[in-house]
C-alpha positions in Angstrom: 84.3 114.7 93.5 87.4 113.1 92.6 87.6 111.6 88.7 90.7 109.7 88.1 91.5 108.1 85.1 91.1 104.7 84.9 93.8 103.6 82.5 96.5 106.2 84.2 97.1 104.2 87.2 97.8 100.3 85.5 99.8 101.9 83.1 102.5 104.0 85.6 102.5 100.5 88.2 103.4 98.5 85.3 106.2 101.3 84.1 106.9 101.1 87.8 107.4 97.2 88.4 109.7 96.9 85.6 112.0 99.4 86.8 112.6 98.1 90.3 115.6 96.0 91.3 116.3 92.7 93.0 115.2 92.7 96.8 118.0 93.6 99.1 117.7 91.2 102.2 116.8 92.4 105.6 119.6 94.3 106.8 121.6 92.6 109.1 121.8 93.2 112.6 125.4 94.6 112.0 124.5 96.1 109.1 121.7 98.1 110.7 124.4 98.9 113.0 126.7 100.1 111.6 124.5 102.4 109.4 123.5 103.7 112.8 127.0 104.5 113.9 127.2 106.7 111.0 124.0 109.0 112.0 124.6 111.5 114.7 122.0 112.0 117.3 118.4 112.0 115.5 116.2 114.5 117.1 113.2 115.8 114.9 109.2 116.0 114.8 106.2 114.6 112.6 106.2 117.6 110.6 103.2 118.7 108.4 103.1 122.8 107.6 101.3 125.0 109.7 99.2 125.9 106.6 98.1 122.0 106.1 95.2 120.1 107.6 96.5 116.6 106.1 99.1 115.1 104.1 97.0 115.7 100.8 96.8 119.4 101.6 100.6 119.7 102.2 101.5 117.7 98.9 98.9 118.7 96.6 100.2 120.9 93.9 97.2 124.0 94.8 98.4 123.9 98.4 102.0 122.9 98.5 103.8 125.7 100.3 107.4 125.9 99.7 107.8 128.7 101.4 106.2 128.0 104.8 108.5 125.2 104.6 111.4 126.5 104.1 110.7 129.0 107.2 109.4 126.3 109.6 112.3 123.8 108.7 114.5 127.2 109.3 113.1 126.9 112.7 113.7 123.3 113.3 117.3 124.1 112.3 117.7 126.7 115.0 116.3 123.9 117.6 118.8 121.8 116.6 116.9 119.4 115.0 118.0 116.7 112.4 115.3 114.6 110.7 111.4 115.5 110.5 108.8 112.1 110.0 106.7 113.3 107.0 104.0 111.5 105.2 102.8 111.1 101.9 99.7 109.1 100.3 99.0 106.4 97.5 96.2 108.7 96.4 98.7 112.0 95.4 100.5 109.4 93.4 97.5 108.4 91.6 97.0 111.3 90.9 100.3 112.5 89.7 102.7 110.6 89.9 105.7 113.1 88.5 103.8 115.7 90.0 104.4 114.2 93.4 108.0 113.1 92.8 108.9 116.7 92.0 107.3 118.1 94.9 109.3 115.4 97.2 112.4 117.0 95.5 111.5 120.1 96.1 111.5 119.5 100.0 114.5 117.5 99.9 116.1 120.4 98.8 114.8 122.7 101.7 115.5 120.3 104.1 118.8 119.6 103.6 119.3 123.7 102.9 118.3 123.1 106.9 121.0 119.9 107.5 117.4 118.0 107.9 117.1 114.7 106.2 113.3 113.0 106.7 111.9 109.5 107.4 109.0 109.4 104.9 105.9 107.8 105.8 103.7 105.4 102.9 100.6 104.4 104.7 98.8 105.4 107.9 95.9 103.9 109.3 94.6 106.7 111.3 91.8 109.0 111.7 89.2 109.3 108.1 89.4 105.9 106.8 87.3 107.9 103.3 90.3 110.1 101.9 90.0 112.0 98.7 91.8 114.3 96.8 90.9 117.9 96.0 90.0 120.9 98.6 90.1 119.6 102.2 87.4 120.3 104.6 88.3 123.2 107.2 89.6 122.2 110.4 86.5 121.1 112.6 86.8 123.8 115.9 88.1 122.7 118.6 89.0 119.2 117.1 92.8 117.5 117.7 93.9 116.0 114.1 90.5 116.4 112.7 91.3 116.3 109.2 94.2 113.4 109.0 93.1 110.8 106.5 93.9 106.9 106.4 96.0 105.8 103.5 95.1 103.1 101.5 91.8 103.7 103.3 88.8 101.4 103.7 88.0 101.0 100.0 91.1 100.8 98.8 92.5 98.5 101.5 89.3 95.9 100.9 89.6 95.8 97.2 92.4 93.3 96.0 92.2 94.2 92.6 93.4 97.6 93.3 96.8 96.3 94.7 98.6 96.8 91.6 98.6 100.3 92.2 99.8 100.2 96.0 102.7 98.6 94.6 103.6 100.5 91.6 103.1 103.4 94.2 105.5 102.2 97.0 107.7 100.8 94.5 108.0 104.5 92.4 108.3 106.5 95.3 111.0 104.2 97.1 113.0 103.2 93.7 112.5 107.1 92.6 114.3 107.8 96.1 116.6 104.5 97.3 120.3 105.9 96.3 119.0 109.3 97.5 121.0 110.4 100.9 118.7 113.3 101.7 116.3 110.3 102.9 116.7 109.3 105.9 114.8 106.2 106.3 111.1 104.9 104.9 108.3 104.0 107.4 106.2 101.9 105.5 103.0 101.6 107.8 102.0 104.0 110.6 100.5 102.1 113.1 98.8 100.0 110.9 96.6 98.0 113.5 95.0 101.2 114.7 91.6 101.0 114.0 91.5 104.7 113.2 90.5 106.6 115.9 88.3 109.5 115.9 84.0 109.7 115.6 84.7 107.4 112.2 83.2 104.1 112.0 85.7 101.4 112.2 86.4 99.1 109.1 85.0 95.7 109.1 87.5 93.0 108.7 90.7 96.1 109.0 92.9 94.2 110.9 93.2 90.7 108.7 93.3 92.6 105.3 96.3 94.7 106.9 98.1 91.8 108.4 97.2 90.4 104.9 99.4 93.4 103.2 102.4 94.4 105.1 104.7 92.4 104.7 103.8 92.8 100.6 104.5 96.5 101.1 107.7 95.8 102.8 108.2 93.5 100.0 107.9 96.1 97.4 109.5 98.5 99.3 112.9 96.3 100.0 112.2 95.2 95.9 113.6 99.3 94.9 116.9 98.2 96.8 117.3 101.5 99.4 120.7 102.5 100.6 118.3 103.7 103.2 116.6 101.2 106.2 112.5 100.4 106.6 110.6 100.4 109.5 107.3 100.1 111.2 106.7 100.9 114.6 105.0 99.2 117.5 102.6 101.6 119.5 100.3 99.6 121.6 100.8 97.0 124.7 103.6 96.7 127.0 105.4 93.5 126.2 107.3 94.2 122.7 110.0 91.7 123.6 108.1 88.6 123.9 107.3 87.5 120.6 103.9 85.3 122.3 102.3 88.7 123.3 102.7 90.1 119.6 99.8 90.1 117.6 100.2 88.9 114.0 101.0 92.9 112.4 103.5 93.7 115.0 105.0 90.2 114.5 105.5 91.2 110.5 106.3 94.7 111.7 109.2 93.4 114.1 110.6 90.5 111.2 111.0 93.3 108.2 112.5 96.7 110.1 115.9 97.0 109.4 115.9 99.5 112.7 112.8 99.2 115.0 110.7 101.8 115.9 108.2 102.6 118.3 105.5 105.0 120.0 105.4 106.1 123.0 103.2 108.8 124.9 103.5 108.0 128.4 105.3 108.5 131.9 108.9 108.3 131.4 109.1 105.0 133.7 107.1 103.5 131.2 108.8 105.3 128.4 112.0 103.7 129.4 110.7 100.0 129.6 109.2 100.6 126.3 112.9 101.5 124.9 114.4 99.0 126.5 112.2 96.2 125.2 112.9 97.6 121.4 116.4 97.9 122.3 116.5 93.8 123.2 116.0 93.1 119.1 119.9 94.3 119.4 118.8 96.7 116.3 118.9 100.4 116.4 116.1 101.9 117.7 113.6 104.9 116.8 111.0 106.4 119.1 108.9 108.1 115.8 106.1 109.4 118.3 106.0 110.7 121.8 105.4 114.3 123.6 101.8 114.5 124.5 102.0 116.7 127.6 98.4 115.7 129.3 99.3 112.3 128.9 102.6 112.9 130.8 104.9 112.5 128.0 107.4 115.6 128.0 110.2 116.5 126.5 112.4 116.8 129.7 110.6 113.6 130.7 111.8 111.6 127.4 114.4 113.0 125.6 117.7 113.0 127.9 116.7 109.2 128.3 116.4 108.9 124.7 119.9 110.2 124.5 121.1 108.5 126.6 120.1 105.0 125.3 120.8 106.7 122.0 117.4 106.0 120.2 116.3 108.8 117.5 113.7 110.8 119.0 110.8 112.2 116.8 107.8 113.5 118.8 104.7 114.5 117.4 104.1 118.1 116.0 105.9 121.0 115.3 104.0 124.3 114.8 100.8 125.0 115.6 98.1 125.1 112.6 95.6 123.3 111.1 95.9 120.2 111.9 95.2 121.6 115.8 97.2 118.8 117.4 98.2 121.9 120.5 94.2 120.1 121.7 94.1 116.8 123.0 92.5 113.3 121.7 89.5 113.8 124.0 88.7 116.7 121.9 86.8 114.4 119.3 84.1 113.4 122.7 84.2 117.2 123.8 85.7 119.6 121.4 88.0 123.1 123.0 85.4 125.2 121.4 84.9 128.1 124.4 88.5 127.3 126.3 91.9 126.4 125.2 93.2 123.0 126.8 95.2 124.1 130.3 98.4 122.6 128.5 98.9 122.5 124.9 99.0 118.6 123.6 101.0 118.6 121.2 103.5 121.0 119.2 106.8 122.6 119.4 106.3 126.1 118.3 103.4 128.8 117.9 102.4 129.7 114.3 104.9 132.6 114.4 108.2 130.7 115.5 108.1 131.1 119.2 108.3 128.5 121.5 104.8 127.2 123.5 108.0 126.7 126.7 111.2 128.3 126.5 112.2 125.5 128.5 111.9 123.0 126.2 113.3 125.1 123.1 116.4 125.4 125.0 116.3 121.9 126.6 116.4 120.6 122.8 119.1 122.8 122.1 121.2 121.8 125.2 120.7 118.1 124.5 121.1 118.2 120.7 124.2 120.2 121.2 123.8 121.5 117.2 120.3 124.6 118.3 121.3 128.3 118.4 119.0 130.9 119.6 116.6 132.6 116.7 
């Protein structure tokens, strides 16, 4: 069970609100621009530790593993890799709030030991829309992701008077972080009109409350005024450049990124179209999800077109663990219990360093130009 104290939380969002800044403005085209000129070729995965089912068991102070970090970002390093997506949770902060921001620190050091500088992720709407802190369950066999948890989650996200701490939360985290250059860049909502995904039942009424809450979080976010730039990315549909076909989320996702972003796990035809629509928004553009082999995204499908429209390329996974992504989505209907999938999903390495294709470890290295063999 998970007790929180009920006068804890108020009390840091109101120390929080009155430390933040006036808003910046959304960055300008040019602006975004020319931030991007800056950055050299961003190449990097959603990384959670091998040792980690969710984002509460890689930030939680019991489970927090500074040292499997430091190895697997050493790896990421030797790829040739630049940036990792990472997420974190309004619930950790609850929870401990200094706690949390130390622990941040602490992995902004390792990274940029590694030359890696992350995108952090606030909310996600996939997968268990029920999170709580404490011991995670075990990995369920055979199951792809089967432990990720929704943040704000379904309580939190239908109870308005708990929106005080959402925003002393985003507002910490970003203020505690805005003049920081380790960060890369904040991505304040992971797909937020995913209905979740999974065996879980879907939230009554998700969709409105979460159009009704982005663009506050993007608010709050832009309120810490970050040297670094927001985002949200688009993930479903076909059509991202015609603002009729947009459905009112993506619409606030597309009016408050200072870069755009976007998910992709097909065929590289369609990966390409996908690009080139973000890329008509004359912004810079990052690709924060792709490489799902069975679904025909590859990296030698993907990535030399991602260079050479120069969009950041981030695909999902890194080494295998518990979070089991190597098995695919249709694991939840019939889980890789007896057999192992005929291609791994998802992931970059094993769980001791090696590379699931040799190919593609040197493929990254070729293309990112910065790799060197282990």
């Amino acid at each position: 069970m998970r007790i929180v104290n009920s006068l804890t939380v108020p009390i840091v969002a109101v120390l929080a609100l009155a430390q933040t800044a006036e808003a910046r403005p959304l960055w300008t085209k040019q602006a975004a621009n020319t931030w991007y000129a800056r950055q050299p070729w961003l190449v990097g995965a959603n990384y959670t530790p091998a040792s980690a089912i969710n984002q509460l068991e890689m930030w939680q102070p019991a489970t927090f593993d500074p040292a499997a970090i430091d190895r697997e970002l050493g790896w990421a390093e030797k790829l040739g890799m630049n940036t990792m997506r990472v997420f974190i949770h309004n619930l950790l902060w609850e929870d401990d709030a200094e706690g949390l921001k130390r622990r941040m620190d602490q992995f902004l050091v390792i990274a940029a030991r590694h030359h890696i500088r992350p995108v952090f992720v606030l909310f996600d709407s996939c997968w268990d829309p029920n999170a709580a802190t404490g011991p995670q369950h075990p990995p369920i066999p055979g199951v792809h992701n089967s432990g990720w948890v929704q943040g704000p989650g379904a309580a939190r996200l239908a109870d308005r008077s708990r929106y005080a701490a959402l925003e002393g939360y985003v507002k910490n985290i970003v203020g505690q972080f805005a003049k920081d250059d380790r960060v890369l860049a904040w991505d304040v909502w992971n797909e937020p009109n995913n209905e979740g995904g999974g065996n879980y039942a879907a939230t009554p009424g998700k969709k409105a409350m979460v159009a009704g809450l982005i663009g506050q979080m993007f608010d709050w976010a832009r309120s810490a005024n970050p040297i670094q730039p927001l985002t949200s990315g688009l993930w479903i549909g076909d059509q991202w450049d015609r603002q009729a076909t947009l459905d009112p989320i993506e619409r606030i996702q597309v009016a408050n990124s200072d870069v755009m972003s976007f998910h992709d796990y097909s065929w590289p035809e369609k990966f390409e179209a996908r690009a080139t629509q973000m890329l008509s928004y004359g912004r810079p553009v990052f690709c924060t999800e792709y490489m799902a082999r069975g679904a025909g995204s590859t990296f030698d499908g993907s990535l030399p077109i991602g260079k050479r429209l120069n969009i950041a390329m981030i695909n999902w996974g890194f080494v295998d663990g518990r979070t089991q992504t190597r098995l695919p989505w249709d694991s939840w209907k019939k889980p890789y219990t007896f057999d192992e999938p005929t291609v791994w999903f998802h992931e970059v390495l094993r769980a001791n360093g090696t590379p699931y294709r040799d190919a593609e470890a040197t493929l990254i290295r070729q293309l990112t130009g910065r790799g060197s063999r282990p």
